[in-house]
C-alpha positions, 0 to 999 in steps of 0.5 A: 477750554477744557475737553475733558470730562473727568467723571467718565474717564476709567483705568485706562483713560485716566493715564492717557496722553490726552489727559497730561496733554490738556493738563499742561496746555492749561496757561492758568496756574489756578485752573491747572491746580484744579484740573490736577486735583479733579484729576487725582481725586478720579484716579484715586477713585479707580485705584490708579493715583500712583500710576498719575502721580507718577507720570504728571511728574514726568510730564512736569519734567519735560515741560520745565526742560523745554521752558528752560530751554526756551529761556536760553534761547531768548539769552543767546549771547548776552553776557549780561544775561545769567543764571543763579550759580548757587550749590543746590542738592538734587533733592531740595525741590528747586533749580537755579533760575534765570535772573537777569544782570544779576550775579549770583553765586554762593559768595553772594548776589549784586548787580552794576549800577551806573559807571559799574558801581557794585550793587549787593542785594545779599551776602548768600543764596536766597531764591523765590522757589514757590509761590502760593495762592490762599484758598481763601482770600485769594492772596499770594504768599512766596517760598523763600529758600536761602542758604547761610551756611552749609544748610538750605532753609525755607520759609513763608512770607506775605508777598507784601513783605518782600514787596518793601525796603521798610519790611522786608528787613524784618526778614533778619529774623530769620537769619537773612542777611538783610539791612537797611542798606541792602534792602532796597536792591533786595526787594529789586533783585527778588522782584526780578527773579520772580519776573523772570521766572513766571513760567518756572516757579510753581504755584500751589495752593494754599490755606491758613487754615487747619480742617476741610480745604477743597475737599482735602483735610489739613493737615493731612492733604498732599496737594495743599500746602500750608502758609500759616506756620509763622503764626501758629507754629508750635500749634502746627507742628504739635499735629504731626502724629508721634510715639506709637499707635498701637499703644494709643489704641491700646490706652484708649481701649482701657479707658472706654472699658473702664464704663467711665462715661466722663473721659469717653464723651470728652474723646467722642466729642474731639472726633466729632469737631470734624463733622460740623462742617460737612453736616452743615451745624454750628459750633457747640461747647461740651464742658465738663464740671465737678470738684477737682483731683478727678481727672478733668485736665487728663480727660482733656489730654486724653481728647486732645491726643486724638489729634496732637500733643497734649503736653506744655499746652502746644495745642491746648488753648491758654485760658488767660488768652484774650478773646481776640485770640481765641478768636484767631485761634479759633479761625486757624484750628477751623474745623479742629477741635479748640480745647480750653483747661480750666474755664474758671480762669476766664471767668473774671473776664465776663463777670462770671456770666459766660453768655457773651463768651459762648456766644462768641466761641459758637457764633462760627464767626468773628467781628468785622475788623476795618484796616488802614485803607478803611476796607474790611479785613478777612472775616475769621470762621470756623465750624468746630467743638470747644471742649472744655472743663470746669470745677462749676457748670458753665450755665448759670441763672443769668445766662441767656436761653441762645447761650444755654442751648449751645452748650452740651454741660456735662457734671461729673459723677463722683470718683475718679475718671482713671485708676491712673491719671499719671499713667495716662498723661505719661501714655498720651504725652508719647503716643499721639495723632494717629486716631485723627489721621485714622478717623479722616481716612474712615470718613472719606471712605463712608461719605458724607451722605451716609454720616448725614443718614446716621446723623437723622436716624439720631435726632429722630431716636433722640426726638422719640424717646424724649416723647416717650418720656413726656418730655421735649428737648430743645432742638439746638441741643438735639443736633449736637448730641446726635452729631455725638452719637453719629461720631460714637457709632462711626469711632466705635464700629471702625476704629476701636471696634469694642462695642463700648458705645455711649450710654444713650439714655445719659446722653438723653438726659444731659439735654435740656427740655423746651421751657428749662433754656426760655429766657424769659422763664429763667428771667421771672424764676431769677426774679422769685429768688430775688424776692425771696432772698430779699424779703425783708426790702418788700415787708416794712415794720409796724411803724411802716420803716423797712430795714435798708432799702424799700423794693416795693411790696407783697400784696394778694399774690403780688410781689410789686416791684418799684420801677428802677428796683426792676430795672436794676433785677434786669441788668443784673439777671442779664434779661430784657427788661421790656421783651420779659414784661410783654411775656409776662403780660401774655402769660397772664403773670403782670398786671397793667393798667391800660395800655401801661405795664406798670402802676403806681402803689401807695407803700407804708412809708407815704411814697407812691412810685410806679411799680411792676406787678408781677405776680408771685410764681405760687400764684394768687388764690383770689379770683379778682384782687379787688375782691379781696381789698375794700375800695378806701384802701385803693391798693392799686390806684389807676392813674 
């Protein structure tokens, strides 16, 4: 049971005896790694973490000397008890351990079986040197270390990888020497050594994931490691910071002075990604749109180096990628920024209507997935900012009101973004990572309290001055801007340091009112521009033939619909076809007969099929309809 309470211990205590004491009596590895980590976090607080990270590792030391020592004398003198022989340099971060009737040198490792027949596991050295448990989910991966050649490799890998004869020859892969033949003694001989050993190889925890891990920002936290490089390795490794940050600074300096509002809200919203996790918001898209040649892909490079390379899309997403993975990608990058050239070439993927992509890109969440045992897989998530670029906007007359709030879309005025767009990407393709870096480091420092503060004090001057206008936005859209805003205020004053904020009134007026993003108001505005594009299908000739196929008709103020013509609008609209009539019945724009929302009409042509009567967006001058129809015309006979 823990003795200690971290929160009052001060620069003296913080290094006391007690302190690593209870640390190493601690038997559970996960409790251990927490009380290290609330350990830390204090002595960082007090300005002693190098002083604590100091002794720990002797105390670490100490421990691992006397478990070893322990170890030997459980041995005694069996000779069929030994250690790995293997050549390990005194700074690979890992010694020989102790594995049992195994034979292990750097020629190779086998064993005896029955009548002392040879048993190989593996031409070369290879070790279980860690062991780490997920954040997560919870589950252990393991640290191989092997040697083929003259040189130590590392590599991570399921725990169920190393488990089975059948997979862990996919460890070939990796220049293992590992076949069918010897793979079961190598599963036998791994499995042994990790037993062995419990005591002696580390746990540490893991994460899959980039961004806020237990309160650590990936990939920048020193006391979480990750174990997910196999798969998104190039992605990984594109983060580490590279070229020079003087002259990053000095690029992006020129570029905010420039008053190019376009490249500079692009750069804001790749900070602010970072944020939505901590200010408790789901993810949002800002799309920025206009003809092409501007400068739209290096805008995105410009925000991507902030983070990683811009350059061969390491970290920039492939707009041909499926939506399964985007979604991965999305889950890995977690709280990273997911940025997407050319949205365009998706298009064809979802009928040119994004409404289910931004959906599903803003949702925080994927799909529920069964396994092979009929469980449930690990749900993905994340809390980020997509940021994108198109020729065309991303809201169309056809996307949903919960899709259009969710997006922050941005046109392009007209010009060029940079004086030179080539010497901008040259610039960001060899100076980048180091803003990021800088910006958690600024963030840690104010807190999250404070950036919540910021962030209110925006919504509420958002909120106002849309008043004074007259006007009220949409608050799905406030919150996002005001995470922007937060983000300019916080990168400008900190790191650039230039007074080159955002242009708030612009900001102001690329959000949306309350009405504009009404679904059912966009429904019934599609419908109009339906009817009027389609006119001639409303309006037969004097002998009552219509020229290709009959909608229905216009009649005092009304354009009346024929039934399956409004359903087909609906499918095509993507609205609700009954959710959009109850509204319009509300609205006073639909007229019923009873407790039925359509009618039948009597059209020229002799057919009587029942039909939506919506009225006409200019609105009827006529009180009553009938009023103006004598009772022998009947033009909407109740049944």
């Amino acid at each position: 049971m823990r003795t200690i309470n971290v929160e009052t211990l001060d620069s003296v205590s913080i290094l006391a005896d007690e302190i690593f004491c209870e640390i190493m009596d601690e038997k559970d590895e996960i409790d251990r790694s927490r009380l290290e980590l609330e350990c830390m976090s204090r002595a960082r607080e007090l300005g002693k973490l190098t002083e604590f990270k100091k002794l720990l590792s002797a105390y670490k030391k100490k421990e691992k000397e006397y478990l070893k020592a322990e170890s030997e004398k459980k041995i005694g003198n069996d000779s069929f008890e030994h250690y790995t022989d293997f050549s390990i340099p005194e700074d690979a971060g890992f010694d020989n351990l102790f594995c049992g009737t195994w034979i292990a040198t750097d020629h190779g490792i086998q064993t005896y079986g029955f009548m002392g027949q040879p048993i190989l596991a593996c031409y070369h050295p290879i070790l279980p040197v860690k062991r780490m448990e997920n954040a997560e989910t919870g589950k252990e991966k393991i640290e191989l270390a092997f040697r083929k050649g003259f040189k130590w490799k590392k590599i991570v890998v399921e725990k169920n990888q190393i488990a089975s004869s059948s997979k862990i020859v996919s460890l070939s892969d990796y220049g293992i020497s590992v076949t069918s033949e010897n793979a079961k003694a190598l599963v036998r001989y791994l499995a042994d050594i990790e037993n062995l050993n419990v005591n002696m190889i580390p746990v540490q925890i893991s994460t899959s994931k980039l961004g806020w891990i237990n309160g650590q920002f990936m990939p920048y936290g020193s006391d979480i490691i990750f174990d997910n490089e196999s798969k998104f390795k190039t992605a990984f490794d594109s983060i580490n910071p590279s070229g020079s940050r003087e002259m990053w600074y000095k690029t992006a300096k020129k570029i905010r002075s420039s008053g190019r509002f376009e490249p500079n809200i692009m750069l804001i919203a790749s900070f602010a990604s970072v944020l939505i996790e901590g200010l408790n918001a789901l993810p949002f898209i800002l799309n920025l749109w206009g003809d092409s040649g501007r400068g739209k892909t290096v805008a995105l490079m410009f925000a991507t180096s902030v983070w990683a390379t811009p350059k061969d899309n390491d970290y920039i997403t492939s707009p041909k990628s499926t939506v399964t993975a985007l979604e991965l990608r999305l889950d890995f990058l977690n709280n990273l920024p997911m940025m997407i050239d050319d949205m365009a070439q998706i298009a064809s993927k979802f009928g040119n209507d994004y409404t289910e992509l931004v959906y599903m890109l803003c949702s925080g969440a994927g799909k529920d997935r069964a396994n092979a045992t009929l469980g449930l897989n690990k749900s993905t998530s994340w809390r980020n900012v997509i940021i994108t670029n198109a020729e065309h906007s991303l809201i169309t007359e056809t996307m949903q009101g919960g899709a259009v709030n969710r997006v922050i879309d941005v046109e392009a005025d007209e010009g060029n973004f940079f004086k030179s767009g080539n010497e901008v990407a040259t610039s960001v393709k060899q100076n980048y990572g180091w803003a990021g870096f800088d910006f958690i480091q600024v963030l840690q420092s104010i807190g999250t309290d404070r950036i919540k503060k910021i962030q209110n004090d925006f919504k509420d001057k958002l909120n106002n001055a849309a008043h004074g206008q007259g006007v009220e936005k949409e608050e799905k859209q406030v919150l996002p801007m005001s995470i922007l805003l937060t983000t300019d205020k916080i990168v400008t004053d900190y790191l650039f340091k230039d007074e080159m904020y955002l242009d708030f009134d612009r900001c102001l007026s690329i959000l949306k009112n309350k009405g504009e993003v009404s679904e059912n108001q966009r429904a019934y505005d599609f419908i109009m521009s339906e009817v009027e594009i389609n006119v001639n299908r409303f309006n037969p000739d004097q002998y009552g033939d219509y020229h290709g196929e009959c909608w229905g008709c216009i009649d005092a103020g009304y354009a009346v619909i024929i039934n399956n013509i409004f359903s087909r609008m609906a499918e095509k609209g993507n609205f609700n076809k009954k959710s959009f009539l109850n509204w319009a019945e509300k609205q006073g724009l639909l007229l019923t007969s009873g407790s039925s929302q359509t009618k039948t009409k009597k059209m020229k042509n002799g057919s009587a099929p029942r039909c939506v009567f919506l009225k006409l967006d200019h609105g009827s001058e006529y009180e009553s309809i009938k009023d103006l129809l004598d009772e022998s015309d009947v033009p909407f006979p109740v049944e």
